[in-house]
C-alpha positions as CSV (number, residue, x, y, z in Angstrom):
1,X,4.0,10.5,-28.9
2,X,7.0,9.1,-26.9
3,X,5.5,11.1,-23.8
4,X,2.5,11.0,-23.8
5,X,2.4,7.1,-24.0
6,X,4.9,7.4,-20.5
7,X,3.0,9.8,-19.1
8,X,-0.4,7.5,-20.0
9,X,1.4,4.5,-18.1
10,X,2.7,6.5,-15.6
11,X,-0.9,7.5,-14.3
12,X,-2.3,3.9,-14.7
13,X,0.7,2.6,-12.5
14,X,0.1,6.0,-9.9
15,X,-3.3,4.9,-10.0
16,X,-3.1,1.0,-9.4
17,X,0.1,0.9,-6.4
18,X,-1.5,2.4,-3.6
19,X,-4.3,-0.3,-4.1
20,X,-1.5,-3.0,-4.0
21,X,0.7,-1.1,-1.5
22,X,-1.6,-0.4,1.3
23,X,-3.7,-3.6,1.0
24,X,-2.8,-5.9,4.1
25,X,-2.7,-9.4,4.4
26,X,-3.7,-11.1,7.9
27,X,-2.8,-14.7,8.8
28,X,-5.7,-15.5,11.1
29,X,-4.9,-16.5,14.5
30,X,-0.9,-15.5,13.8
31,X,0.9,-17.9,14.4
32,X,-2.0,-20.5,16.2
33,X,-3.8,-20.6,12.3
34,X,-6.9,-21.8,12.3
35,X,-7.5,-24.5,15.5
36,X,-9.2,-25.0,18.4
37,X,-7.9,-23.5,21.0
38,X,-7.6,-19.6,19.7
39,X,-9.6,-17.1,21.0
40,X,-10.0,-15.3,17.6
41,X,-12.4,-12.3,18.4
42,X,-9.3,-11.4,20.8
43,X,-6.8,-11.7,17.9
44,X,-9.2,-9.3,15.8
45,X,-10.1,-7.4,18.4
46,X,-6.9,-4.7,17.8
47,X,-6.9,-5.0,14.0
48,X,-8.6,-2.9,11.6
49,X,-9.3,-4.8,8.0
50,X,-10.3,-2.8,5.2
51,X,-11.3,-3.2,1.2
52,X,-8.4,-4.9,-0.6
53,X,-7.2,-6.8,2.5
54,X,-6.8,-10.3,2.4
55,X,-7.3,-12.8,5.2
56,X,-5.0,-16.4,5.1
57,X,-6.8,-19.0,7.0
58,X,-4.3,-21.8,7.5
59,X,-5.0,-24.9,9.2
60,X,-5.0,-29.1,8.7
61,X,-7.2,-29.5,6.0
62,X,-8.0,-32.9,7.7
63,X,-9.2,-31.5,10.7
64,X,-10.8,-28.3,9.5
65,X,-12.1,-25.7,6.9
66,X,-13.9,-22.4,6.6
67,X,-17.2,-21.5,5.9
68,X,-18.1,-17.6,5.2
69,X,-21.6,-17.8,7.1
70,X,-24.1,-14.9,7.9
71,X,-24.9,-13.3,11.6
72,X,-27.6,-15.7,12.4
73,X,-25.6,-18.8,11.0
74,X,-22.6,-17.3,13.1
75,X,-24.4,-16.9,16.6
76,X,-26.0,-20.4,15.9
77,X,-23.0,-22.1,14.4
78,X,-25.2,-23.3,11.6
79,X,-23.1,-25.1,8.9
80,X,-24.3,-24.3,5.4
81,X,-25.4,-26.9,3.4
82,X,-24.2,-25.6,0.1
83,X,-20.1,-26.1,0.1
84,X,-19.7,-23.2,-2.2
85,X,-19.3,-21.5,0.9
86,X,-16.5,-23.2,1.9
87,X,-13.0,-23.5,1.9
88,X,-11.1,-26.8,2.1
89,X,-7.2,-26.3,1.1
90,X,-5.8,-25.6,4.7
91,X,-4.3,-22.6,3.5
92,X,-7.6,-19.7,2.3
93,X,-7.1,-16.9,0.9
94,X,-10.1,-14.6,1.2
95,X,-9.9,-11.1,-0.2
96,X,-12.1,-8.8,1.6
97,X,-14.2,-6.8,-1.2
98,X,-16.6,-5.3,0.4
99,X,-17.4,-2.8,3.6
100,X,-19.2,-4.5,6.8
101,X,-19.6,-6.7,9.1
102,X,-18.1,-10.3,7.6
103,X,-18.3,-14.1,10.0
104,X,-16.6,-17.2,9.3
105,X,-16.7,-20.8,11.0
106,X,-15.2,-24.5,11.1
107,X,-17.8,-26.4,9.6
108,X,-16.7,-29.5,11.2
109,X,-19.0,-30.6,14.1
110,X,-18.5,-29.0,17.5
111,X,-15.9,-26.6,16.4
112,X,-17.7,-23.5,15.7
113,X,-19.0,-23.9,19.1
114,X,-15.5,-24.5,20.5
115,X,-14.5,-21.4,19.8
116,X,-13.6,-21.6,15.8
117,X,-15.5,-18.5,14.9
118,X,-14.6,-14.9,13.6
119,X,-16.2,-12.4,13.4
120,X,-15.1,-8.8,11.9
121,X,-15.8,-5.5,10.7
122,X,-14.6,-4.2,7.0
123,X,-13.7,-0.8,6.4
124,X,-14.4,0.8,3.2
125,X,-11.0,3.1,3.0
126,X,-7.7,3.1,4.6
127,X,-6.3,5.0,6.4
128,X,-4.8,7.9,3.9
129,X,-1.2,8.0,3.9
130,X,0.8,10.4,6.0
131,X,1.4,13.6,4.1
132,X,4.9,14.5,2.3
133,X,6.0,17.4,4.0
134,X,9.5,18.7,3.6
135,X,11.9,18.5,6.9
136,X,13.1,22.3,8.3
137,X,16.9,22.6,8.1
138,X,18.7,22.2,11.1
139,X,18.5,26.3,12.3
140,X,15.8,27.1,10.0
141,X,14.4,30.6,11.2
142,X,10.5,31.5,11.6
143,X,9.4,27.3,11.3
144,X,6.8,28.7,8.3
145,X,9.2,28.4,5.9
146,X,11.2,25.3,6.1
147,X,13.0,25.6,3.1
148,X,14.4,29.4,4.0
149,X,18.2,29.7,4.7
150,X,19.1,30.0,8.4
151,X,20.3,33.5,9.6
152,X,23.5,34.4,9.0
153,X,25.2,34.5,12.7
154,X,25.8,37.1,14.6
155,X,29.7,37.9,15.0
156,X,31.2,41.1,15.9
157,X,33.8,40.2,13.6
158,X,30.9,39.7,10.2
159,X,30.8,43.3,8.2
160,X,27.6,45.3,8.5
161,X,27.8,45.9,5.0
162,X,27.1,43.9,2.6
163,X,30.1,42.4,0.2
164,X,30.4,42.1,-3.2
165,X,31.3,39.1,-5.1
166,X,34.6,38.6,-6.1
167,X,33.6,37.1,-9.5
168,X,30.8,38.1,-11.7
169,X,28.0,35.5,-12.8
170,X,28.7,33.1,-15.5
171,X,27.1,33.5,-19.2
172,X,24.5,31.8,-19.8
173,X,24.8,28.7,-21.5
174,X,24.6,28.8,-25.4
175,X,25.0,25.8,-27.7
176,X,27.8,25.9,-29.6
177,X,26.9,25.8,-33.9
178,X,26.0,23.0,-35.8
179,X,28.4,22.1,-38.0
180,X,27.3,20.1,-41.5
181,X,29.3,17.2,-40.0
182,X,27.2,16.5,-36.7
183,X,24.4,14.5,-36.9
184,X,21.0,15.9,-36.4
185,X,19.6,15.5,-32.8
186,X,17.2,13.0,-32.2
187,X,14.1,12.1,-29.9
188,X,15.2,9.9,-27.2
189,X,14.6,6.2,-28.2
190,X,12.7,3.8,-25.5
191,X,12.1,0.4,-26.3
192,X,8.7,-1.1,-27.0
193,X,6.8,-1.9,-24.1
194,X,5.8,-6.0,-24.0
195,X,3.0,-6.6,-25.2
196,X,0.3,-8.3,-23.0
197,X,-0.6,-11.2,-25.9
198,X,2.5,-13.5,-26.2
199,X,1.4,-14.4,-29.7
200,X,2.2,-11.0,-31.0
């Protein structure tokens, strides 16, 4: 029982960290933020965003905010009229959930069209990671097998024949019998795993 319940949390946590490890957040504009005065499709224009990434939009909330707008809104610089699609804190997170293309904008007057616009492309998956592969000895003959002992060197003083061991193998290990005095062995013992309701 002990296992399997580690071996069940053990997949759910295999399954959940690559979603959390690989995931990438992206201050927009760097260090500029959010302002006038960034050329921002040059900041994206190197980056890849994918699924799971988040983008921080920090800026003056006195000055600015940011509206998540369509293409058309975007090439026009058309403010929504419904503030749900805004953002007002001066520091946004946006998690990007979903693949394409995705625009945002300063709703405040004359920004978008000073150059407060982004525009960018989602990806659906990241790139995979690199595969594990193990490293060849230093030596290591034929480069197939990495893990295969390098060849013995060539010496005219090495025999030609093989040597025998000067010792013979150990025995195999055997366990030693119980005595009535020893206690029985028992399972390992793992603590109880905290529950996820504080009122238990």
């Amino acid at each position: 029982m002990v296992v399997h319940r580690s071996l069940v949390i053990f997949a759910l946590v295999a399954a959940i960290i690559p979603t959390i490890s690989f995931a990438t957040e992206f201050i927009v504009g760097d260090d500029d933020g959010w302002q006038l005065g960034v050329d921002y499709a040059e900041w994206a224009k190197d980056k890849q965003f994918f699924v799971g990434d988040t983008l921080v939009f920090q800026y003056n909330p006195v000055a600015h905010n940011v509206y998540k707008v369509n293409g058309t809104d975007f090439q026009n610089c058309n403010v929504p009229s419904n503030t749900s699609f805004g953002s007002f804190t001066g520091n946004d997170t946006i998690r990007l959930a979903t693949p394409g293309n995705k625009w945002y904008i300063c709703g405040v007057s004359g920004h978008c069209e000073g150059g407060m616009k982004l525009k960018i492309t989602v990806l659906e998956y990241g790139p995979a990671p690199a595969p594990w592969a193990p490293i060849p000895a230093p030596g290591a003959a034929g480069g197939d097998e990495p893990w295969a002992p390098a060849p013995a060197p060539s010496s005219p003083w090495a025999p030609t024949t093989p040597t025998e061991p000067w010792a013979p193998a150990p025995a195999p290990w055997t366990p030693a019998p119980s005595s009535p005095w020893a206690p029985a062995p028992a399972e390992p013992w793992f603590p109880p795993a905290p529950s996820p309701y504080p009122w238990i």
